[in-house]
N, C-alpha and C positions, 0 to 999 in steps of 0.2 A: 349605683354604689355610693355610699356615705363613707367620706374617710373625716378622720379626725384625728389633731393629735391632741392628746390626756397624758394625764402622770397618774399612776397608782401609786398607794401607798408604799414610800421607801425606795421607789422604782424613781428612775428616768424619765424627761418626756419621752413617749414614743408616739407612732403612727396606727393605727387601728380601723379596721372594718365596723362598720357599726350596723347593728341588726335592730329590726323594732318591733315592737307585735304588729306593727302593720306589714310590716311585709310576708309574715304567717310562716315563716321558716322557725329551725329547732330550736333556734336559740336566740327565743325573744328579748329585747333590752339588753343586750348583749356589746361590746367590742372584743373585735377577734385582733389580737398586734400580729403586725408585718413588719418588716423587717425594711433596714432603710430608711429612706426618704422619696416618698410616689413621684415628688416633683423634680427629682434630680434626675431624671431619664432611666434612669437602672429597672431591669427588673424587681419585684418587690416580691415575697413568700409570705405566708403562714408562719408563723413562729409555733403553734399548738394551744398558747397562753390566749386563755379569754378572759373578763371580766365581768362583773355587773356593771351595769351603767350606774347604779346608783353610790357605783362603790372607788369611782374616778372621778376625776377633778378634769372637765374638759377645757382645753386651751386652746388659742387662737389657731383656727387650721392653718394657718400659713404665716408667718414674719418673711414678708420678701426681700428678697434678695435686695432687693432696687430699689421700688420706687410704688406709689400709689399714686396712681394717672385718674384726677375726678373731671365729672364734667359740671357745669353750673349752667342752673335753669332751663332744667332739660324735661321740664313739665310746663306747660301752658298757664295751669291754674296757680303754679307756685312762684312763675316769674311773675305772676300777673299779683300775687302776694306782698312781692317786692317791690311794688309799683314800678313793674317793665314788661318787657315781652318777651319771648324764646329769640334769642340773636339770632343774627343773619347766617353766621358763622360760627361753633362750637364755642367755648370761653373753658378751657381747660387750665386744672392747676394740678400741680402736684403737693400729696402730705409724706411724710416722711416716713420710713419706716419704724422709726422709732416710737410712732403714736399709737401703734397696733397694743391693744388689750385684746383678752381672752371674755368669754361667759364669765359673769359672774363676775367680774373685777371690776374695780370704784373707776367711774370719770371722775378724773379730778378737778376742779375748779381751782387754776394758778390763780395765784395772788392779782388783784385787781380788775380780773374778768367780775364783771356786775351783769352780766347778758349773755347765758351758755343756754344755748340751746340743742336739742335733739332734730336729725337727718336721716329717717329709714331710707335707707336702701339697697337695691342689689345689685351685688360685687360680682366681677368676672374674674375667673383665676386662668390668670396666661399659662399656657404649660409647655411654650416650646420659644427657642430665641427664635424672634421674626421680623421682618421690617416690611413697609409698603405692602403690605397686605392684601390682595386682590378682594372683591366681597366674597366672592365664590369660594375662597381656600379660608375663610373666618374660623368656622366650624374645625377645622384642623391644628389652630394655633389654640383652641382654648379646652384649658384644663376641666373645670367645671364653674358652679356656681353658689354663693353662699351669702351671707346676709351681714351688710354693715350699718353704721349708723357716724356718721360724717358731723362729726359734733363741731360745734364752731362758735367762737364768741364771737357772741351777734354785734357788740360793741367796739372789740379790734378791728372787723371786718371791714368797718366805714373806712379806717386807715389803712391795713395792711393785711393781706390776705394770708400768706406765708405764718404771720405768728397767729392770726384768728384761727386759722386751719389745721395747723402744725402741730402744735402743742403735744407736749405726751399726752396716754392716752383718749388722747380722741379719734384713736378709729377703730372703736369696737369689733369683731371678727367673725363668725360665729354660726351656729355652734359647731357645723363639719360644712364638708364640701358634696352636696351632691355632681359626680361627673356624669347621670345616665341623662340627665335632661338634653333635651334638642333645643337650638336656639328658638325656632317654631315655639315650642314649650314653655321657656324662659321668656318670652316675650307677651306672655297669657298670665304673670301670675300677681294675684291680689298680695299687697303689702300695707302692714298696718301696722301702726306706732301707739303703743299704751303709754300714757304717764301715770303710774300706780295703776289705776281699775280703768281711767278715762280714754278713750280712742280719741286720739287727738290726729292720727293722721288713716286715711282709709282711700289706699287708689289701686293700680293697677298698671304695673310694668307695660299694657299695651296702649300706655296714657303719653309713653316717652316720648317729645319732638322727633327726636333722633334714637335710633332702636340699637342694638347692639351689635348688629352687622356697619353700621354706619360709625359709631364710639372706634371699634375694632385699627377699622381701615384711617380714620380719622389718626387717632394719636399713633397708629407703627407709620404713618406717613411722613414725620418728621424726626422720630424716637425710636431706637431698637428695644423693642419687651422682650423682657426673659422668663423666665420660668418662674412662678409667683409671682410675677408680676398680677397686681390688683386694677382692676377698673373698674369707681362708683359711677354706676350709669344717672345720678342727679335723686332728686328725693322728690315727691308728691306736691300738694299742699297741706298745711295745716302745720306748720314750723313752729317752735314757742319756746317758752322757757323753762328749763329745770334748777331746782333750787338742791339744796344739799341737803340729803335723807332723802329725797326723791330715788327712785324706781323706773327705769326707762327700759321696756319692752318693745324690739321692731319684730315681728312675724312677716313671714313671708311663705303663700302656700309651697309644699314641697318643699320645704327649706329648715321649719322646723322655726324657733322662736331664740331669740339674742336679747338677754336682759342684763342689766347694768345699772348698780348703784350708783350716784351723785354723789361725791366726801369735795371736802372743803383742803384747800393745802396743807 
């Protein structure tokens, strides 16, 4: 299942099933609205109201509650980018929820950022309050899974991670949530990051040091996650820089594709 939420014209955001012609059902490119919020534990229905896709505005599947729990250098070839290693130990931060953008909405470069760069990759959506986490009960605390991009001034980062990391939108969303994937599944899938036409980043979630049953149990061992709660499982190699009018595309198979213009303050 594909959930997202969109606004149609005149309308509200709301929460919607989304159909594709790949899935070969009646109502291809379609969102079907439900009623609610999927992440608030409630039941959720059919409303009857459908759309075209091409006829909605799709927004960030989730604004969490809480918090965005990331992990740093959680690829081999990307620490080894930064001239380091994959740590002994996890090195997690958190971004704020305030940094969350939707598809299709501008990264902004704040004032004095001279080194923004682009971070595919994929997000875990918590879907139940959890703590200490057994490995074995993982699969039970997570909601689904969906595609970020962990933008970061490469140039604050030497000083201070919180304002490199934090900034408003810098943590693209996108574009829904698939919830049928199995962690099995999510831990197989190719991720790749376009600047305009160029692949600048091209790896493979099964590339992670630390996979997502380990992220999981890792940060609810110190931290209770709630519902929307987000977790960047770390980004590939091939990190770089994006300038203003740039175009920044992360794909991620099953997942669908997250693009994002560059504007200036």
């Amino acid at each position: 299942m594909r959930i997202a939420r969109f606004a149609a014209p005149g309308s509200d955001p709301a929460y919607g099933i989304i159909e594709l012609e790949v899935d070969g059902g009646e109502h291809p490119e379609t969102i079907a609205v439900i009623t609610g919020d999927p992440l608030a534990g409630v039941p959720v229905n059919y409303t009857g109201e459908r759309f075209d896709l091409a006829d909605v505005r799709l927004l960030a599947p989730v604004i969490p509650r809480s918090k965005i729990v990331a992990v740093a250098k959680n690829y081999a070839a990307h620490a080894a980018e930064l001239g380091g290693e994959v740590p002994a130990e996890p090195i997690l931060f958190f971004k704020p929820n305030t940094c969350v953008i939707g598809p299709g909405e501008a990264i902004v470069r704040p004032p004095g950022c001279e080194d923004l760069h682009y971070e595919g990759e994929l997000a875990v959506v918590i879907g139940r309050i959890c703590k200490q986490v057994p490995s074995e009960r993982v699969a039970e605390v997570i909601f689904g899974y969906t595609i970020a991009n962990d933008v970061t001034a490469r140039d604050w980062q030497r000083e201070q991670w919180s304002r490199a990391k934090g900034a408003d939108t810098f943590c693209p969303l996108g574009p829904w949530i698939n919830t049928h994937l199995t962690i099995a599944e999510a831990q197989h899938l190719r991720i790749e990051t376009r600047l305009g036409d160029e692949v600048r980043q091209d790896g493979n979630t099964s590339q992670m040091a630390r996979g997502i049953v380990d992220l999981v149990t890792y940060a609810s061992s110190f931290c209770t996650l709630l519902p929307g709660d987000v977790i960047l499982t770390g980004t590939p190699a091939g990190i770089g820089p994006m300038n203003d009018g740039d175009v920044v595309t992360v794909s991620i198979d099953g997942l669908g594709s997250l693009s994002n213009p560059i504007a200036g303050a």
